[in-house]
C-alpha positions in Angstrom: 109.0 55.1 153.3 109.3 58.8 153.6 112.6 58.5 151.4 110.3 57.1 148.5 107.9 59.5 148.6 110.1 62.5 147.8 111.9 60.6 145.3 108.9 60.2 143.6 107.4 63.6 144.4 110.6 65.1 142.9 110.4 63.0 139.4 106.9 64.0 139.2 108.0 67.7 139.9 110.8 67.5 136.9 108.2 65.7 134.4 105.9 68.7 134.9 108.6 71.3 134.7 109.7 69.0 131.1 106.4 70.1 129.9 106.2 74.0 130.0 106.6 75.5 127.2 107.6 79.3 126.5 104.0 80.6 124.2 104.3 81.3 120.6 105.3 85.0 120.1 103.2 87.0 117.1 104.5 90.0 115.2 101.8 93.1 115.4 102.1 95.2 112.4 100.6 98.4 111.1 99.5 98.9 107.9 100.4 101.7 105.5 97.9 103.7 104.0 97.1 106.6 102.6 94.7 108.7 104.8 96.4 108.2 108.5 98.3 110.6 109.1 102.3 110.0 110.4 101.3 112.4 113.8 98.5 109.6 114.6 100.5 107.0 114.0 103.5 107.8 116.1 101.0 108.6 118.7 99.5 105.1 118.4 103.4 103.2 119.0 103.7 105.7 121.6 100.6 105.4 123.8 99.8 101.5 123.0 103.1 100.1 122.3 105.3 102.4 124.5 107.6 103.0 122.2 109.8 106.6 122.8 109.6 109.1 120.4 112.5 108.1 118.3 111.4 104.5 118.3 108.3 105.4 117.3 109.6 107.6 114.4 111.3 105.1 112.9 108.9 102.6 112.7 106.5 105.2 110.8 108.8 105.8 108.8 109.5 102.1 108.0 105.2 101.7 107.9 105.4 104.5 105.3 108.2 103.4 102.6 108.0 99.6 103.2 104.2 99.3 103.4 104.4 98.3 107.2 105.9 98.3 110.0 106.8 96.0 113.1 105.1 97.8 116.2 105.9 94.5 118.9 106.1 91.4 119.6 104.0 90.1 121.8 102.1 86.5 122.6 98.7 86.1 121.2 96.3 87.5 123.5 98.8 90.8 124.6 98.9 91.6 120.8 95.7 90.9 119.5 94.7 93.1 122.4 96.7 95.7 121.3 95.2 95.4 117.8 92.0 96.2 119.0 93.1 99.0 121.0 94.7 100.4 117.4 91.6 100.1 115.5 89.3 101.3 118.3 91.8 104.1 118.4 91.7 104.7 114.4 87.6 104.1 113.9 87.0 107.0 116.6 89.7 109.4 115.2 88.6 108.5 111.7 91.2 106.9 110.3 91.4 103.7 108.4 94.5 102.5 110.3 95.2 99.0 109.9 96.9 96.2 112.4 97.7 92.9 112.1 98.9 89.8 113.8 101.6 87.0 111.9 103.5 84.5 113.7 107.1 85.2 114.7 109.5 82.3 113.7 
């Protein structure tokens, strides 16, 4: 009896493991435009995306020819946490800094 009891404890055990699933991961992007300047910017992938300096430089850069930028990937909640943080960070310096969240295939 004790035998069928872990053989079925066990199945149940690998049915729920079968289930889990990795979350769906979101791009967070910044926005180019044309009052932020690139100083606040690199501070903002520095600071809330701990990116290094370089990093961080080249993703301005990308936000400012391209239009935007890819600050992270992250799962839903982490980035549109990290949006919020962004715009909270923008309104109080006065800058119109945008950030949004798209699905990552």
């Amino acid at each position: 009896m004790a035998k069928e009891q872990s053989n079925l404890q066990g199945e149940i055990l690998a049915e729920d493991k079968k289930q889990l699933q990795e979350p769906p991961l979101f791009k967070v992007l910044l926005h180019n435009d044309d009052y932020t300047t690139m100083d606040f910017v690199v501070m903002i992938l520095e600071t809330i995306f701990n990116k290094d300096s370089t990093e961080a430089t080249k993703i301005m850069l990308d936000v400012h020819h391209q239009g935007m930028g890819i600050a992270g990937i992250y799962t839903r909640e982490i980035g549109e946490t990290k949006i919020s943080q962004v715009h909270h960070l923008a309104q109080k310096n006065q800058f119109p800094l945008k950030c949004s969240l798209e699905k990552d295939c």
